[in-house]
VOKEPA-775047 format. One record per residue: x, y, z of N, C-alpha, C, O in turn; residue in three letters. Coordinates in Angstrom, 2 decimals. Example, Ala and Ser with C-alpha at 12.3 -4.5 7.8 and 13.67 -1.06 7.14 Angstrom:
// residues 2
13.19	-5.69	7.80	12.30	-4.50	7.80	13.20	-3.30	7.80	14.24	-3.32	8.46	ALA;
12.85	-2.25	7.08	13.67	-1.06	7.14	12.90	0.03	7.87	13.41	1.14	8.04	SER;
This chain:
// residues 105
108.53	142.60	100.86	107.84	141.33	100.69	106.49	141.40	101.38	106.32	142.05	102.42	UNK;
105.58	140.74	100.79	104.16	141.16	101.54	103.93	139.70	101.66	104.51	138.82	101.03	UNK;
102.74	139.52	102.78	102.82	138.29	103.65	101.62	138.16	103.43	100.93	139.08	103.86	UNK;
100.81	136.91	102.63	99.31	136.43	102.57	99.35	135.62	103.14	100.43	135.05	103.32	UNK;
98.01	135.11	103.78	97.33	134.23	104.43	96.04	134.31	104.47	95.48	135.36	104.79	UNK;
95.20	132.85	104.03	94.19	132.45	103.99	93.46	132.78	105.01	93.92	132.83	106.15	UNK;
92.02	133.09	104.66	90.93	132.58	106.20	90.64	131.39	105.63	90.44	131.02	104.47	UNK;
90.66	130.67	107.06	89.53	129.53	107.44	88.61	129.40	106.59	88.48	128.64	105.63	UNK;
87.85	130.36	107.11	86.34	130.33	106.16	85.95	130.64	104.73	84.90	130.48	104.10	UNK;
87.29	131.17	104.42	87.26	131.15	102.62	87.60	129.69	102.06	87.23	129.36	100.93	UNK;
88.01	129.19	102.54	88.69	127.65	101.75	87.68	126.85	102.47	87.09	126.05	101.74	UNK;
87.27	126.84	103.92	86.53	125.74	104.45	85.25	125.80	105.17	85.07	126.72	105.97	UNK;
84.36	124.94	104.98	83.03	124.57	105.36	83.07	124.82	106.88	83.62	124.02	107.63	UNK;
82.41	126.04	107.35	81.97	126.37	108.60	81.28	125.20	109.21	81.61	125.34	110.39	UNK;
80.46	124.02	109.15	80.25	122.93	109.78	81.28	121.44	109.60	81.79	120.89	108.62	UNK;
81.28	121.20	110.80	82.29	120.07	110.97	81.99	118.65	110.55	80.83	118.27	110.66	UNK;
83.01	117.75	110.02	82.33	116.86	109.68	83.83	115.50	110.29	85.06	115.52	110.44	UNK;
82.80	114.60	110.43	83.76	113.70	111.48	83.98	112.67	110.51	83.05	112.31	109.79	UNK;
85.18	112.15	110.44	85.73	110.85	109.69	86.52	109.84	110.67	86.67	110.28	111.81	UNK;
87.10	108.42	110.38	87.47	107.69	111.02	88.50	107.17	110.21	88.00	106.40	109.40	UNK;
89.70	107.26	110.08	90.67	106.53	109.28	91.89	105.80	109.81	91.79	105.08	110.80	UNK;
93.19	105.98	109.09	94.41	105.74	109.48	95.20	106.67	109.20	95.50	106.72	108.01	UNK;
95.83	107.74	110.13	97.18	108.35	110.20	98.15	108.08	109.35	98.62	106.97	109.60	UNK;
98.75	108.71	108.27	99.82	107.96	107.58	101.11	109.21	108.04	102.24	108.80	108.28	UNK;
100.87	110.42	108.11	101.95	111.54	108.34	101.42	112.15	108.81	100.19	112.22	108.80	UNK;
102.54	113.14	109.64	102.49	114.06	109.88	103.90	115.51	109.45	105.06	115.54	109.87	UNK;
103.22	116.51	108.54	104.09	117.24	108.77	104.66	118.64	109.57	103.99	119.56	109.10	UNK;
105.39	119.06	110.35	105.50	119.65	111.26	106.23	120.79	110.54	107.46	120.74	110.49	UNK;
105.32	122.18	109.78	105.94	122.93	108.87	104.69	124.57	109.08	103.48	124.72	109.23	UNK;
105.59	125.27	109.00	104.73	126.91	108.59	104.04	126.62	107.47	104.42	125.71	106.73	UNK;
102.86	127.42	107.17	102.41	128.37	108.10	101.30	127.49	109.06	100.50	127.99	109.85	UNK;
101.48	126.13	108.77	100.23	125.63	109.13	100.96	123.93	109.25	101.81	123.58	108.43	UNK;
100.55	123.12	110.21	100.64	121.56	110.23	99.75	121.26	109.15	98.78	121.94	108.79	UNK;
100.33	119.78	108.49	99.57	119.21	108.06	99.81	117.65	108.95	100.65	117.32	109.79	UNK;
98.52	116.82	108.24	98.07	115.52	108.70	97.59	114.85	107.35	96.55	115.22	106.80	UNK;
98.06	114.25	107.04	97.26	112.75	106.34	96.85	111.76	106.98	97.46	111.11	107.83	UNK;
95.39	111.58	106.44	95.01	110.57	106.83	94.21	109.81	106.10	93.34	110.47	105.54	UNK;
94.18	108.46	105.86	93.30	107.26	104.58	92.10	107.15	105.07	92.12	106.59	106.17	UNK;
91.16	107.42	104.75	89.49	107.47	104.78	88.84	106.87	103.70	88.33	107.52	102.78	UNK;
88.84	105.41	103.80	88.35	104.26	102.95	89.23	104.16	101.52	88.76	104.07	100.38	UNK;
89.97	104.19	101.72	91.30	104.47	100.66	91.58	105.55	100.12	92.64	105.51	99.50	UNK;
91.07	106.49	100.11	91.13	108.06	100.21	92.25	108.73	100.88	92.17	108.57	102.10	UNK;
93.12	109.34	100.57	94.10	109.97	101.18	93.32	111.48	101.72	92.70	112.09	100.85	UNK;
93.33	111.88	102.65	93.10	113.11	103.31	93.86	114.20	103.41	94.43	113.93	104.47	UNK;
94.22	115.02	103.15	95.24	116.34	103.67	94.55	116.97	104.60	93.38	117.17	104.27	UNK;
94.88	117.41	105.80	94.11	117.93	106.80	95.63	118.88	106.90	96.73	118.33	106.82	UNK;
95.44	120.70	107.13	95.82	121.84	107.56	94.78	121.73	109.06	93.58	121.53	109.25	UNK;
96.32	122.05	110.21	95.83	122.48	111.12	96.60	123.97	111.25	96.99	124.70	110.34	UNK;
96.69	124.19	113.05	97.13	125.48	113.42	98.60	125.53	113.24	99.13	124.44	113.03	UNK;
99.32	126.50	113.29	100.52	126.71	113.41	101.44	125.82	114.48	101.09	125.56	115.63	UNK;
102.57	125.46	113.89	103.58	124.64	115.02	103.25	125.62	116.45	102.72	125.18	117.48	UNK;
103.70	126.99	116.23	103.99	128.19	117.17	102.74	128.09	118.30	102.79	128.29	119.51	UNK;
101.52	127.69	117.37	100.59	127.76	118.35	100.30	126.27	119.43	99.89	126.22	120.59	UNK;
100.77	124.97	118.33	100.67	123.73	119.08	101.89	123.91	120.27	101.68	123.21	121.26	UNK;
103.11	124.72	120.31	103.74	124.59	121.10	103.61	125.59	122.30	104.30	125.38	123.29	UNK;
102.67	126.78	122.25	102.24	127.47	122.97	101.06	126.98	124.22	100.75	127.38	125.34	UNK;
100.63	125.83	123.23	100.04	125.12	124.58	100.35	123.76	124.82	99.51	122.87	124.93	UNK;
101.55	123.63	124.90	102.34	122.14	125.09	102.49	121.53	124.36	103.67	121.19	124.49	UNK;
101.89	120.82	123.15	101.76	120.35	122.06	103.39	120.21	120.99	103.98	121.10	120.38	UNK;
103.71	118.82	121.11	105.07	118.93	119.86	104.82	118.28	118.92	103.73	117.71	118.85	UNK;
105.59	118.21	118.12	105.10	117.39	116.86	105.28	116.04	117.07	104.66	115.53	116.14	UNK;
105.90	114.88	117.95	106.13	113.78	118.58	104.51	113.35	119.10	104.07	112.20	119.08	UNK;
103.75	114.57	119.57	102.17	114.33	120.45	101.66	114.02	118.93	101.28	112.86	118.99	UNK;
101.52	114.38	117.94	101.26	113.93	116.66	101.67	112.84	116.13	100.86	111.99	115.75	UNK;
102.83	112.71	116.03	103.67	111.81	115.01	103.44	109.90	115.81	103.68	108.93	115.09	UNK;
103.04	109.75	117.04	102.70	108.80	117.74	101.36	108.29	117.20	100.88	107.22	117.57	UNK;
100.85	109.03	116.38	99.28	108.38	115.67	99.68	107.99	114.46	98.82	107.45	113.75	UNK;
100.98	108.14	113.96	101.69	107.71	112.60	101.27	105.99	112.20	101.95	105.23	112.89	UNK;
100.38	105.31	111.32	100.07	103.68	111.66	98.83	103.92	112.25	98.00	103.18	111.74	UNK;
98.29	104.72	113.20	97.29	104.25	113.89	95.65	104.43	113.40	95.41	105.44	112.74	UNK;
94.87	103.79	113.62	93.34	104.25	113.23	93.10	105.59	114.84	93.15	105.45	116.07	UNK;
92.90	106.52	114.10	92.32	107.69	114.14	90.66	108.00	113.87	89.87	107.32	113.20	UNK;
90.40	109.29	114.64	89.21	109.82	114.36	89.08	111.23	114.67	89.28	111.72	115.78	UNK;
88.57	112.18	113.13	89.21	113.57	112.57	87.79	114.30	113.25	86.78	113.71	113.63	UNK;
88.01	115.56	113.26	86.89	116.30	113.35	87.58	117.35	112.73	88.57	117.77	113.32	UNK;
87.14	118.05	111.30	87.33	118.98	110.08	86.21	119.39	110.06	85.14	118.94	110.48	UNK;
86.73	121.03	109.09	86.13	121.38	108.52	86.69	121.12	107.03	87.84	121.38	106.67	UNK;
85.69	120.56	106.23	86.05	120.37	104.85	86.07	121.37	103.68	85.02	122.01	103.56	UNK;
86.98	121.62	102.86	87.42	121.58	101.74	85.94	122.18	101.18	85.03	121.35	101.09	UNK;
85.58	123.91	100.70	84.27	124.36	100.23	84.50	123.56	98.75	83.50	122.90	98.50	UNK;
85.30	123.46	97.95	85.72	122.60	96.62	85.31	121.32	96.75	84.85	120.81	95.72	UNK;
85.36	120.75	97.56	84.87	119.00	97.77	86.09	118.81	97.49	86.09	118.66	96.27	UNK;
87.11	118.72	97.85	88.67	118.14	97.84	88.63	117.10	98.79	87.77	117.06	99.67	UNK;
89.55	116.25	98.67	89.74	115.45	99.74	90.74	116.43	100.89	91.96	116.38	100.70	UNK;
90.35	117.08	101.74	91.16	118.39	101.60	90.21	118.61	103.07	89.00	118.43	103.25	UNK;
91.47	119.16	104.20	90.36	120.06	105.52	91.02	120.84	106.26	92.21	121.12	106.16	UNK;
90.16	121.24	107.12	90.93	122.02	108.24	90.97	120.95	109.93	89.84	120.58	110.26	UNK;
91.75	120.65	110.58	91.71	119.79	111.60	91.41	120.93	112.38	91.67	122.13	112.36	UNK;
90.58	119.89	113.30	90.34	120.98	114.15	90.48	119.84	116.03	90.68	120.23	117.18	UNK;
90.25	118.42	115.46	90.34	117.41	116.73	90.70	116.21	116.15	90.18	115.72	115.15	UNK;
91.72	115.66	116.88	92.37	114.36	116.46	92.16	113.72	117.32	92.63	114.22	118.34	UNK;
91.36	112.26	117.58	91.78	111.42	118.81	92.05	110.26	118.37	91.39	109.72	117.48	UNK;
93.33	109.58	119.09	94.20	108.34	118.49	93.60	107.07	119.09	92.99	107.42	120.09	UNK;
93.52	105.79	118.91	93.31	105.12	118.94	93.18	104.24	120.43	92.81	103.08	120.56	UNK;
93.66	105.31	121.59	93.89	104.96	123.06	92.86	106.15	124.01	92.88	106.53	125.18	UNK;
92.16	106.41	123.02	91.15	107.81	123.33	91.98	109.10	123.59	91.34	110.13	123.40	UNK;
93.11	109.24	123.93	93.57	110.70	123.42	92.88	111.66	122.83	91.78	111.43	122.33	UNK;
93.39	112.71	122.82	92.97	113.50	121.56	93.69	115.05	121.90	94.13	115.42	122.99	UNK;
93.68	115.91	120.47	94.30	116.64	120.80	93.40	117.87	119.39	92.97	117.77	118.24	UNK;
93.50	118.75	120.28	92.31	119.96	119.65	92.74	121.10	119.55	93.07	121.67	120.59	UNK;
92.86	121.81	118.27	92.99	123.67	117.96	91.25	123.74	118.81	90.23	123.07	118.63	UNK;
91.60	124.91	119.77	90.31	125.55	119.73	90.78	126.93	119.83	90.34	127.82	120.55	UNK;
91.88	126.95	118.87	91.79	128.69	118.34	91.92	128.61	117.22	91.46	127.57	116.75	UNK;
92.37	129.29	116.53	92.27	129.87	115.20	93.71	129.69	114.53	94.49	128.87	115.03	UNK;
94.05	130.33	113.54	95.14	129.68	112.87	96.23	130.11	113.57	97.35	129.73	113.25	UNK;
């Protein structure tokens, strides 16, 4: 069985771009988290880092799933297609939190 995986930088826009929405999910799944989030009625899919890696630096999927309902504010890299579509890279919840990949996938 042979094992692919994406770069970053083939699917997504090397500059970041900041949005402000509402959290609707989170899913806590290989090879990669995802996040939805509504950005002026827009549904978002945001790919972050690996569970393996959010839990390598404390991070569970509960530190996520607590922004579930809440207005949020994303920092992505977007979707080179113009998808409603990103890479998360900083989440901060609505109590100033926040929680940040600053590695790689």
């Amino acid at each position: 069985t042979a094992w692919a995986h994406h770069s970053v930088s083939a699917l997504f826009d090397a500059n970041l771009v900041a949005l402000k929405g509402t959290m609707t999910r989170v899913e806590w799944v290989n090879p990669h988290i995802i996040i939805y989030v509504t950005v002026d009625g827009e549904e978002w899919k945001l790919e972050s880092s690996a569970p393996s890696f959010w839990r390598s630096v404390g991070v569970r999927a509960a530190d996520f799933s607590r922004g579930n309902g809440q207005a949020v504010a994303v920092e992505l890299h977007s979707a080179r297609s113009g998808a409603h579509y990103g890479y998360l890279r900083k989440i901060t919840f609505a109590n100033g939190d926040f929680l940040e990949a600053t590695s790689g996938n």
